[in-house]
ROSE-386683 format. One record per residue (C-alpha): residue in three letters; x, y, z; residue number from 1. Coordinates in pm, whole numbers. Layout:
BEGIN
[site 'Ala'; [X; Y; Z]; NUM]
...
//
This chain:
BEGIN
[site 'Unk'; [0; 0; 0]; 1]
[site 'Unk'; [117; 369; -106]; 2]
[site 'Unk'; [45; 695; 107]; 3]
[site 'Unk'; [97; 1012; -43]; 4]
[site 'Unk'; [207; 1315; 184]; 5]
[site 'Unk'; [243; 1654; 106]; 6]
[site 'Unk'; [363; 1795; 384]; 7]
[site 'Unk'; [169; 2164; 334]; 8]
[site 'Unk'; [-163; 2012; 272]; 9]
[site 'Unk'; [-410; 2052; 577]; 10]
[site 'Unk'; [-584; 1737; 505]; 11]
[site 'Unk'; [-251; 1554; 453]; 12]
[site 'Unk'; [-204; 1711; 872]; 13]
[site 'Unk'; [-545; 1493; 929]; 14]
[site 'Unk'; [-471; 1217; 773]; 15]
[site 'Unk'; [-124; 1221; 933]; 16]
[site 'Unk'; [-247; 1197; 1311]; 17]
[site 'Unk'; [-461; 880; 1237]; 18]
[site 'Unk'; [-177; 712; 1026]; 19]
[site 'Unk'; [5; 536; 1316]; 20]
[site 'Unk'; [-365; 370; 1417]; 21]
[site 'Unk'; [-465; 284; 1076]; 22]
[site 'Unk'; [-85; 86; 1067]; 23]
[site 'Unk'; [-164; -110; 1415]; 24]
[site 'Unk'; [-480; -177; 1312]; 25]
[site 'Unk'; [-403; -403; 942]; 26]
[site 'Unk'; [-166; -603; 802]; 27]
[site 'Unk'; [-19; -371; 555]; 28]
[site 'Unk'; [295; -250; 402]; 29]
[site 'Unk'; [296; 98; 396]; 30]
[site 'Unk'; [521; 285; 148]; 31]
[site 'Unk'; [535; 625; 162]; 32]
[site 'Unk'; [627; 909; -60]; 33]
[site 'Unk'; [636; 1319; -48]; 34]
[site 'Unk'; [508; 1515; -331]; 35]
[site 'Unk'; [437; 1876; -378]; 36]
[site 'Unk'; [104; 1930; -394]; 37]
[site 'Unk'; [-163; 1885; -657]; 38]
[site 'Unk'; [-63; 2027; -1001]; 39]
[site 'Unk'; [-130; 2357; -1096]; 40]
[site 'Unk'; [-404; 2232; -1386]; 41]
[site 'Unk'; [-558; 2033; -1114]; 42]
[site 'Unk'; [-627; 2419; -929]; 43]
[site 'Unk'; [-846; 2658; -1105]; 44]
[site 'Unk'; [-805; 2889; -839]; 45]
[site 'Unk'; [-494; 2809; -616]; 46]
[site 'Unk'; [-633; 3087; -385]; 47]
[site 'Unk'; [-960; 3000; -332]; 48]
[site 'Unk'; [-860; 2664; -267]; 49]
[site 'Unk'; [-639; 2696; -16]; 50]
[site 'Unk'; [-864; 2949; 185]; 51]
[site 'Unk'; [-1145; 2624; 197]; 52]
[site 'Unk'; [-880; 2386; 222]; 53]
[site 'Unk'; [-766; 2538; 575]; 54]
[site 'Unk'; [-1166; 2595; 640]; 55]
[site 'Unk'; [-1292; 2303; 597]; 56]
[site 'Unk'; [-985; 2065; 726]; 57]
[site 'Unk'; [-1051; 2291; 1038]; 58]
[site 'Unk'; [-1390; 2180; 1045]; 59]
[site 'Unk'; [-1368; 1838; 941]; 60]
[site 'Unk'; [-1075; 1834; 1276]; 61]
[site 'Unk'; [-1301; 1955; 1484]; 62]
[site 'Unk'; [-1576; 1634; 1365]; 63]
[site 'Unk'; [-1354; 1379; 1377]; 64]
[site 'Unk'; [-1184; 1513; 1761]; 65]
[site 'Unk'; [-857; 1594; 1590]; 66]
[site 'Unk'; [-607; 1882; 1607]; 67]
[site 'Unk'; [-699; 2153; 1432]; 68]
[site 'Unk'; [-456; 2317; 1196]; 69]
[site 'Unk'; [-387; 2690; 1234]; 70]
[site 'Unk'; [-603; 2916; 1021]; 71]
[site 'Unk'; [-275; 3050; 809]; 72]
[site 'Unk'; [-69; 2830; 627]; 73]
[site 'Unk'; [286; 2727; 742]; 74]
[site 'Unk'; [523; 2986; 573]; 75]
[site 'Unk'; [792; 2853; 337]; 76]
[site 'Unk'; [1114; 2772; 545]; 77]
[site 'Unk'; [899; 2570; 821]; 78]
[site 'Unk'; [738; 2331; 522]; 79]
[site 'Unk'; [1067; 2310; 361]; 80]
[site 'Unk'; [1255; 2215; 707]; 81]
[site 'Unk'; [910; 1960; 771]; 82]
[site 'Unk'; [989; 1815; 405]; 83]
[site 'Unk'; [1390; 1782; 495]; 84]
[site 'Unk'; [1321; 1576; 863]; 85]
[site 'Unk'; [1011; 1363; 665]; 86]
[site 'Unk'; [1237; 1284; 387]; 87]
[site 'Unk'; [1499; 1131; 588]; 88]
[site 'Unk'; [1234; 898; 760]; 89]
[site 'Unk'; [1072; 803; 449]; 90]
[site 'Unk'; [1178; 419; 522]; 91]
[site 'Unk'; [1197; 443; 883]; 92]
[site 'Unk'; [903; 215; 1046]; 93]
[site 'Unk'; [801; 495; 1265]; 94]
[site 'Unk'; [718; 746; 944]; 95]
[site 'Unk'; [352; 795; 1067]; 96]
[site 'Unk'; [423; 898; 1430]; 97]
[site 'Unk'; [730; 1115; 1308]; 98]
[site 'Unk'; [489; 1261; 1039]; 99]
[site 'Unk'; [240; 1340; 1306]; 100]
[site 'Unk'; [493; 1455; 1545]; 101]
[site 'Unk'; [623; 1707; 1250]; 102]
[site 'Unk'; [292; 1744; 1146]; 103]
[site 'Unk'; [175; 1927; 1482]; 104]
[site 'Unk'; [441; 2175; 1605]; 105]
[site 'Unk'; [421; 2268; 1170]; 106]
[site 'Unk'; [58; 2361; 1189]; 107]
[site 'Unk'; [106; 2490; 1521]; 108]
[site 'Unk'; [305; 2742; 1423]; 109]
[site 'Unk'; [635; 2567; 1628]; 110]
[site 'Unk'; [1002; 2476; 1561]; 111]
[site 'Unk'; [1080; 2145; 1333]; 112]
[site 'Unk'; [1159; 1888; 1614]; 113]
[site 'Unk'; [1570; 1803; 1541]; 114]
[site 'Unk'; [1699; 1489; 1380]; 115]
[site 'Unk'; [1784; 1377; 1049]; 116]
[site 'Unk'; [1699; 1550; 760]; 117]
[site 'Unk'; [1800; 1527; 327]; 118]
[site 'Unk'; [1757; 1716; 82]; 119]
[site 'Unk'; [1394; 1624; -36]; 120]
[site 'Unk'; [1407; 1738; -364]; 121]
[site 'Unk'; [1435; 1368; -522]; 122]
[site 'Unk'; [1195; 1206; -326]; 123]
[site 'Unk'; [920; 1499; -416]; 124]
[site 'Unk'; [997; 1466; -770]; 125]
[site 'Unk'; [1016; 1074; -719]; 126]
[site 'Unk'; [651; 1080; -494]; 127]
[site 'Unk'; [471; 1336; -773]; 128]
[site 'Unk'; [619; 1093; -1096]; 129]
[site 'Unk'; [447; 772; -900]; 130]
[site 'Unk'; [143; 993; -801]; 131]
[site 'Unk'; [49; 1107; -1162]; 132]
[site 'Unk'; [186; 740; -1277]; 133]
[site 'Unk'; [-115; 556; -1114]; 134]
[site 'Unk'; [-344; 866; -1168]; 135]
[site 'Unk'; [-398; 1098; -877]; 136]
[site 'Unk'; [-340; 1486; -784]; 137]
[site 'Unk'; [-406; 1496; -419]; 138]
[site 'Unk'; [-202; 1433; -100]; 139]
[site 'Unk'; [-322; 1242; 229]; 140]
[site 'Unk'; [-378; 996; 4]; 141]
[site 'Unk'; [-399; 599; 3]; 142]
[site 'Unk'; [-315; 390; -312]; 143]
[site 'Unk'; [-384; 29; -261]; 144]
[site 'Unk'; [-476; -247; -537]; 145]
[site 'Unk'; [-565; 12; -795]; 146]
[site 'Unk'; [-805; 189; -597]; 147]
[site 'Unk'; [-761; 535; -451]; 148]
[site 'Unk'; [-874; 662; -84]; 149]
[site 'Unk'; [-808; 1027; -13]; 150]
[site 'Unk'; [-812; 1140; 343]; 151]
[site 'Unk'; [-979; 1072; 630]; 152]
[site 'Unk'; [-1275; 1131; 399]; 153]
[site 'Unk'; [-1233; 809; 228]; 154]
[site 'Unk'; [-1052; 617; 493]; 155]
[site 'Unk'; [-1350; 373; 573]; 156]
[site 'Unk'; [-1356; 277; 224]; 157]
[site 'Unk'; [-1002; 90; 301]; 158]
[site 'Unk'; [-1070; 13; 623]; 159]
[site 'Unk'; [-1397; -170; 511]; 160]
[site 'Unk'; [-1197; -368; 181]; 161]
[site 'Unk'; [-884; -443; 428]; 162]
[site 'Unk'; [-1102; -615; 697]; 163]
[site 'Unk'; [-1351; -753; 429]; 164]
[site 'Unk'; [-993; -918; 310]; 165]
[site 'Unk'; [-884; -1066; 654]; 166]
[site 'Unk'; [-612; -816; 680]; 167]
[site 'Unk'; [-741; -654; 1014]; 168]
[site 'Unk'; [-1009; -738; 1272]; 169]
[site 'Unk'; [-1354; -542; 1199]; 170]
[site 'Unk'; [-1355; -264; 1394]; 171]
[site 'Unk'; [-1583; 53; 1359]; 172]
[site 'Unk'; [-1378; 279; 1100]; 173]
[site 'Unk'; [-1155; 534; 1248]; 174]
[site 'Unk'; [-1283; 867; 1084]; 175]
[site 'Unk'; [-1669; 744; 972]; 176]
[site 'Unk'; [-1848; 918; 729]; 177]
[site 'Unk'; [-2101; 1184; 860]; 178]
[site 'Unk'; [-2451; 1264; 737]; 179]
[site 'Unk'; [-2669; 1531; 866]; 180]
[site 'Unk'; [-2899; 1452; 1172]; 181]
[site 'Unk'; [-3196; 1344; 1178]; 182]
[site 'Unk'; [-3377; 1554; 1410]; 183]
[site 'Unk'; [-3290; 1947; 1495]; 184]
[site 'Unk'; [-3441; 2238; 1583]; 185]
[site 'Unk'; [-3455; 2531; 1246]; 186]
[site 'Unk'; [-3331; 2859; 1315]; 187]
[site 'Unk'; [-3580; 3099; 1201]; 188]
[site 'Unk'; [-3475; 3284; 851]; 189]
[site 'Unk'; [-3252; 3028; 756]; 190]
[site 'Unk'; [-3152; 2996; 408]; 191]
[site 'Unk'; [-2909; 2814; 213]; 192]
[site 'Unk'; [-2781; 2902; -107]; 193]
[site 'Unk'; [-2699; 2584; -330]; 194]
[site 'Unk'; [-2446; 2643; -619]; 195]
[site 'Unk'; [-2453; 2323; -857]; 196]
[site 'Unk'; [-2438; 2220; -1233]; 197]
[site 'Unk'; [-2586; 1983; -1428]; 198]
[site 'Unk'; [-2272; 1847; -1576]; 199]
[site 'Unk'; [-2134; 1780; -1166]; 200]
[site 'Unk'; [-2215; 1428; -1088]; 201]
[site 'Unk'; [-2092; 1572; -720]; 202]
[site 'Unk'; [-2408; 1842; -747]; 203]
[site 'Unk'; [-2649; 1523; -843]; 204]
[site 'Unk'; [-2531; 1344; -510]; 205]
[site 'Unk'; [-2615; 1665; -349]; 206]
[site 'Unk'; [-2959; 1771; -459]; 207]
[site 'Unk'; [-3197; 1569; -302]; 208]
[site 'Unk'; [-3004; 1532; 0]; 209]
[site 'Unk'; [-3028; 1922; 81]; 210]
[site 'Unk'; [-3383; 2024; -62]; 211]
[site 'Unk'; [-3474; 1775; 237]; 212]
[site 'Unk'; [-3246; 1915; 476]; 213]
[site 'Unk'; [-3373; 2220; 373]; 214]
[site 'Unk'; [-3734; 2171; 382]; 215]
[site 'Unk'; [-3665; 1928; 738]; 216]
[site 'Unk'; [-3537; 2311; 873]; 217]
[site 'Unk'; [-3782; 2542; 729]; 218]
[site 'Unk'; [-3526; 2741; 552]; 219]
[site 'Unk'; [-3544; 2924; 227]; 220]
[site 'Unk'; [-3319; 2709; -60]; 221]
[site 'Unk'; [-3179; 2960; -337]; 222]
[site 'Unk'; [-3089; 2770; -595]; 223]
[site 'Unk'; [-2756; 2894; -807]; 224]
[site 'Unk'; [-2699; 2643; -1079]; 225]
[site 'Unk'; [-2345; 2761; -1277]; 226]
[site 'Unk'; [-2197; 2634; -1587]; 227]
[site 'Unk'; [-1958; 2350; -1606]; 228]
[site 'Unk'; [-1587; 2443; -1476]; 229]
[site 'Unk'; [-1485; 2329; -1865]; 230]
[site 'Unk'; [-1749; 2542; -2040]; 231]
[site 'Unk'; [-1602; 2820; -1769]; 232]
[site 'Unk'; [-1243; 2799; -1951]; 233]
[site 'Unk'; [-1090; 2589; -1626]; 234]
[site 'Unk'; [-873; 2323; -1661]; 235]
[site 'Unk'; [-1011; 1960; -1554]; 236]
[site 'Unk'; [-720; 1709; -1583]; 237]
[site 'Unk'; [-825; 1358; -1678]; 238]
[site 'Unk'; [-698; 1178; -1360]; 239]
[site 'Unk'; [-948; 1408; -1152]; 240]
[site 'Unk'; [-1207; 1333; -1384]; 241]
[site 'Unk'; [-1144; 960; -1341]; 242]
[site 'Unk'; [-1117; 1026; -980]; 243]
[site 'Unk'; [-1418; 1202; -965]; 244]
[site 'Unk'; [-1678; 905; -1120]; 245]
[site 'Unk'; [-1537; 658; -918]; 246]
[site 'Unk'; [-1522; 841; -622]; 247]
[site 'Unk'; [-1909; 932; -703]; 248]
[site 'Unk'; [-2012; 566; -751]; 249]
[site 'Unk'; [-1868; 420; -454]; 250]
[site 'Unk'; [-2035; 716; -263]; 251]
[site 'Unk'; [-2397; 667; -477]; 252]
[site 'Unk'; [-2348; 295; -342]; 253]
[site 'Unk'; [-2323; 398; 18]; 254]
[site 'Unk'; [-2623; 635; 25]; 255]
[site 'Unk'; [-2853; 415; -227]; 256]
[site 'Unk'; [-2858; 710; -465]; 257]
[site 'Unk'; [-2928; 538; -839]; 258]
[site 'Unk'; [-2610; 608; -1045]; 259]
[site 'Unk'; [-2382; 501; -1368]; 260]
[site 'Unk'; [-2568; 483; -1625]; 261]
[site 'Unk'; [-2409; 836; -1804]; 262]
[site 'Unk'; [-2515; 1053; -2056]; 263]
[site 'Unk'; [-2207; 1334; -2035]; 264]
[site 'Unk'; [-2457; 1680; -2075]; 265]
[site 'Unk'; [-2129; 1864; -2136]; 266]
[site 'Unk'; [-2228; 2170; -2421]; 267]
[site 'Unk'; [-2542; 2209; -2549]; 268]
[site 'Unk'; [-2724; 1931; -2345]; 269]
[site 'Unk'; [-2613; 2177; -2046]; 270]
[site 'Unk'; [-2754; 2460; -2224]; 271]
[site 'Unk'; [-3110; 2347; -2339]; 272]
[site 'Unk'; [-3141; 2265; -1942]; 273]
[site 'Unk'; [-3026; 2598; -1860]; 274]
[site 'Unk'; [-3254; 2722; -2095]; 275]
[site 'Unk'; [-3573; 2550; -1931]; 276]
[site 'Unk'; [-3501; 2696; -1590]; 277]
[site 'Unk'; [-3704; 3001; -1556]; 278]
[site 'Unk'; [-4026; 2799; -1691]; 279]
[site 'Unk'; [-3950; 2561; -1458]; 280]
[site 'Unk'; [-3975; 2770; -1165]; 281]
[site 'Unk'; [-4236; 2988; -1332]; 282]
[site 'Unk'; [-4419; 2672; -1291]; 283]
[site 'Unk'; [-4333; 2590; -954]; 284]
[site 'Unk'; [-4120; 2337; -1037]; 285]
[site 'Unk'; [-3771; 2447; -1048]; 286]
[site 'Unk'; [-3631; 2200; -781]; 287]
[site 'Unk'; [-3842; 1885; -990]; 288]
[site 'Unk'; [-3681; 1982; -1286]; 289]
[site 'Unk'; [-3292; 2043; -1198]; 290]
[site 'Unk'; [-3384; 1683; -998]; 291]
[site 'Unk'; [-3509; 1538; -1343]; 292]
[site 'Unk'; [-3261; 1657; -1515]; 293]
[site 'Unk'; [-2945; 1537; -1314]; 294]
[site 'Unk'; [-3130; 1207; -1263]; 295]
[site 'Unk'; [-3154; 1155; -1607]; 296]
[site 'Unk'; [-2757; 1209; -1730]; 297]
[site 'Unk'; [-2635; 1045; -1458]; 298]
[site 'Unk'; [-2871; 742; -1366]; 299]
[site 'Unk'; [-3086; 679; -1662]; 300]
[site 'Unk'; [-2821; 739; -1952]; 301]
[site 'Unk'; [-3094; 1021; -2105]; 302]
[site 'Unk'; [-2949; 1216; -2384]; 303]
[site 'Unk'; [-3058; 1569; -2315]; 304]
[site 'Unk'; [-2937; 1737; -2601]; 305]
[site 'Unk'; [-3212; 1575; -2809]; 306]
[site 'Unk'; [-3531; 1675; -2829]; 307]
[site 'Unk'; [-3684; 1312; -2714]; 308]
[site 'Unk'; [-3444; 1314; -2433]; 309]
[site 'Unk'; [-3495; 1637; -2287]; 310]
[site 'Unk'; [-3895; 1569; -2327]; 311]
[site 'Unk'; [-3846; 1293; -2116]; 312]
[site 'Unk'; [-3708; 1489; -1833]; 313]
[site 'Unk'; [-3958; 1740; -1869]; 314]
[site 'Unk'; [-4225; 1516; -1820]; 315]
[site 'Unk'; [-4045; 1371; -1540]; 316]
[site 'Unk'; [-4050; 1690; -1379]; 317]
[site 'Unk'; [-4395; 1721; -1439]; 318]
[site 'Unk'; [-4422; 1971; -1682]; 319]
[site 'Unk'; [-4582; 1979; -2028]; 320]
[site 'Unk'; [-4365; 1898; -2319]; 321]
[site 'Unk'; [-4555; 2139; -2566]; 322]
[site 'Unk'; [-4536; 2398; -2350]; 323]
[site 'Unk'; [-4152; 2363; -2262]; 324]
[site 'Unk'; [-4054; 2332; -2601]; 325]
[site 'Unk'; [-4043; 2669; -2720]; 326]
[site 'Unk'; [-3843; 2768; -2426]; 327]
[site 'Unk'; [-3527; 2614; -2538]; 328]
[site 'Unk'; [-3459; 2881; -2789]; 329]
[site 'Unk'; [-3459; 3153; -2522]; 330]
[site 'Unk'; [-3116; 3332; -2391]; 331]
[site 'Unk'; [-3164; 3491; -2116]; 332]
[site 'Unk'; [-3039; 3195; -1875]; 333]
[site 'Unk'; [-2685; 3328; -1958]; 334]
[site 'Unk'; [-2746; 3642; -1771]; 335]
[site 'Unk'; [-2881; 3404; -1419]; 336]
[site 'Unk'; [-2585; 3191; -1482]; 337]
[site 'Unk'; [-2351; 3447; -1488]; 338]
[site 'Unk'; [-2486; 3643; -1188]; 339]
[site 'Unk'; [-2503; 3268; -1005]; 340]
[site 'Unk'; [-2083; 3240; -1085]; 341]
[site 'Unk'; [-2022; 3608; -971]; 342]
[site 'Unk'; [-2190; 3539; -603]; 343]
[site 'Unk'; [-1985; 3193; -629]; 344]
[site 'Unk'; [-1688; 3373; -658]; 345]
[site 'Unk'; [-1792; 3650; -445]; 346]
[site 'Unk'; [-1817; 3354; -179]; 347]
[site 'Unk'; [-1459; 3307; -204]; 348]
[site 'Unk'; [-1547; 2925; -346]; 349]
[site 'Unk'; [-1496; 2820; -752]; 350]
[site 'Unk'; [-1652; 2463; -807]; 351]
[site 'Unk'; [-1969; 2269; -690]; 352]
[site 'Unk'; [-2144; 2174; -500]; 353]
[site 'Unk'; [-2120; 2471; -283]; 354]
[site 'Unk'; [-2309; 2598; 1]; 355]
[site 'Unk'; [-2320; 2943; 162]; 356]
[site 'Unk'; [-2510; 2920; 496]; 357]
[site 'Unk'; [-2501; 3173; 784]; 358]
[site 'Unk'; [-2229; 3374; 641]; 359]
[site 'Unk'; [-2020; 3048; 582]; 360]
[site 'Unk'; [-1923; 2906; 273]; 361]
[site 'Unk'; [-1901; 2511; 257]; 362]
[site 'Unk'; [-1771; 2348; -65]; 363]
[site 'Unk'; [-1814; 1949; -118]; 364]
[site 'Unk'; [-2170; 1693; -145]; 365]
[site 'Unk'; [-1982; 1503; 181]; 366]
[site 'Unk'; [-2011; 1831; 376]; 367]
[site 'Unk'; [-2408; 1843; 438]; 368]
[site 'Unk'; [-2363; 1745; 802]; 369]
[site 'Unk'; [-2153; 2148; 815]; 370]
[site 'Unk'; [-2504; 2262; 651]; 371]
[site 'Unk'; [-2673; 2092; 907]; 372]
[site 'Unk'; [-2486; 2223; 1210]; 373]
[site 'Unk'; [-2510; 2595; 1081]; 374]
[site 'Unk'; [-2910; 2535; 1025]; 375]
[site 'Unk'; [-2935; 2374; 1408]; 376]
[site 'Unk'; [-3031; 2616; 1686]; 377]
[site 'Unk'; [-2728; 2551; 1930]; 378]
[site 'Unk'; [-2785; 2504; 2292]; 379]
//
């Protein structure tokens, strides 16, 4: 088994302080490797993602009862001193409690604890080769048999195949997935803002899941749809495309959400849905129909950039066919679009599905239990 560790990466702090359990607990070899971070094609905003990145790992810490990181990132000589002591313990069989112990006084804002160090410019080059060789971007992450698990996010996923293999004795997973709760008071006024797009199989995960948690608190849902980061002009490398399906049927599986059968609505398929959106609400049917519609590319293979394919969503939705069909020729979706990526950006977020929920901005379909605390009355 391969861990990836980039020694600046929040998440890759998270994942470091359960690494020594996850070792007692199987029967693994673990090989690890430094890399640099993800690649620059992989960030369409390098900015914006490190702001959430320190956000979220912070609140994802504060879940799971681990240290949080600091809210500023580690300046450059403390990472490169980190990446000098982890390099020289790369084969040492105490890595994970030396990356931990480096890991803490780093994002604590400390000295490097002394010992060995190397140069680690080789084994960063070496760990980002391997890491682009088998197909991934991100650090904290877990190669093992061909699959990928990144983070404590997706650490159950290999706990649950290593015990299911008789490599480790089946115990509950040591950072469990989290779902909103089932019961909780609504603060009054709430509202959520929902950024998605129909091309996002991440946003189709989402949808259902927080027009109930929405209507379970009584708060307003605005919904933002935004165009597809490719038809934005942003870079989507092909490993986190491939990352992204998988990831998004292993997660469908978990939560009984239909998926797989795929009808890509990148371009115009995107567009005549787009197009359909203000007679959809004029209707009273807005949510139906951006439910039909993501249902139907990415669980019932529906091409919706014909007409007989986007009629069948329609009807789905429960609107009238004849009376949709003119619609598709109008424009002036671009303008709600447009005004739906300038508050996403004004947000400080870039991608979906995003959330922006008592003056907090939330990015990721696995992050509806943060929606949920900000919509609970506390106390």
């Amino acid at each position: 088994m391969s861990y990836f560790h980039d020694v600046s990466d929040p998440y890759s702090f998270l994942t470091a302080q359960v690494l020594g359990e996850f070792c007692d607990r199987y029967s693994v070899e673990l090989r690890s490797y430094l890399i640099s971070g993800p690649p620059d094609a992989a960030l369409p905003d390098p900015a914006a993602h490190q702001r959430n990145a320190l956000a979220d790992a912070a609140r994802l810490a504060r879940k799971q009862g681990l240290v949080v990181p600091r809210s500023t990132p580690p300046d450059r000589a403390a990472i490169a001193s980190a990446e000098a002591r982890l390099a020289a313990e790369l084969q040492s069989p105490d890595f994970a409690g030396i990356a931990r112990k480096v890991g803490a006084v780093l994002w604590a804002g400390q000295d490097i604890p002394k010992g060995p160090t190397i140069d680690p410019g080789e084994f960063k080059q070496a760990g980002d080769q391997q890491l682009a060789d088998w197909g991934h971007y991100l650090g904290g992450t877990f190669h093992y048999a061909g699959e990928w698990y990144w983070g404590i996010d997706r650490l159950h996923y290999l706990e649950t195949r290593l015990q299911e293999l008789g490599l480790g004795e089946r115990h509950p997973p040591i950072a469990p997935p989290s779902e909103p709760r089932a019961e909780g008071a609504a603060k009054q006024g709430s509202e959520v803002e929902f950024f998605f797009s129909f091309r996002s199989p991440y946003s189709y995960l989402a949808f259902n899941r927080v027009c109930d948690l929405a209507h379970r608190h009584n708060a307003q849902l605005i919904l933002r749809p935004v165009l597809p980061m490719l038809m934005r002009g942003l870079p989507v490398p092909p490993a986190k495309s491939s990352y992204i399906l998988y990831d998004c049927a292993r997660e469908a599986r978990r939560m009984g959400i239909p998926f797989g059968r795929i009808c890509d609505p990148l371009g115009w398929a995107v567009e005549r849905g787009y197009a359909l959106l203000d007679h959809a609400e004029a209707q009273g049917r807005l949510a139906e129909f951006c439910a039909a519609f993501m249902s139907g590319v990415w669980s019932q293979g529906i091409d919706a950039a014909t007409d007989r394919g986007i009629a069948r969503i329609v009807e789905a939705a429960g609107l009238n066919w004849d009376a949709a069909k003119p619609k598709l020729q109008a424009n002036n979706w671009r303008k709600r679009i447009e005004a739906n990526q300038a508050r996403l950006q004004e947000i400080g977020l870039w991608g979906v599905p995003s959330f922006h929920v008592a003056g907090q901005s939330i990015w990721g379909q696995d992050r509806l239990w943060a929606v949920d605390e900000l919509l609970t009355v506390q106390g």
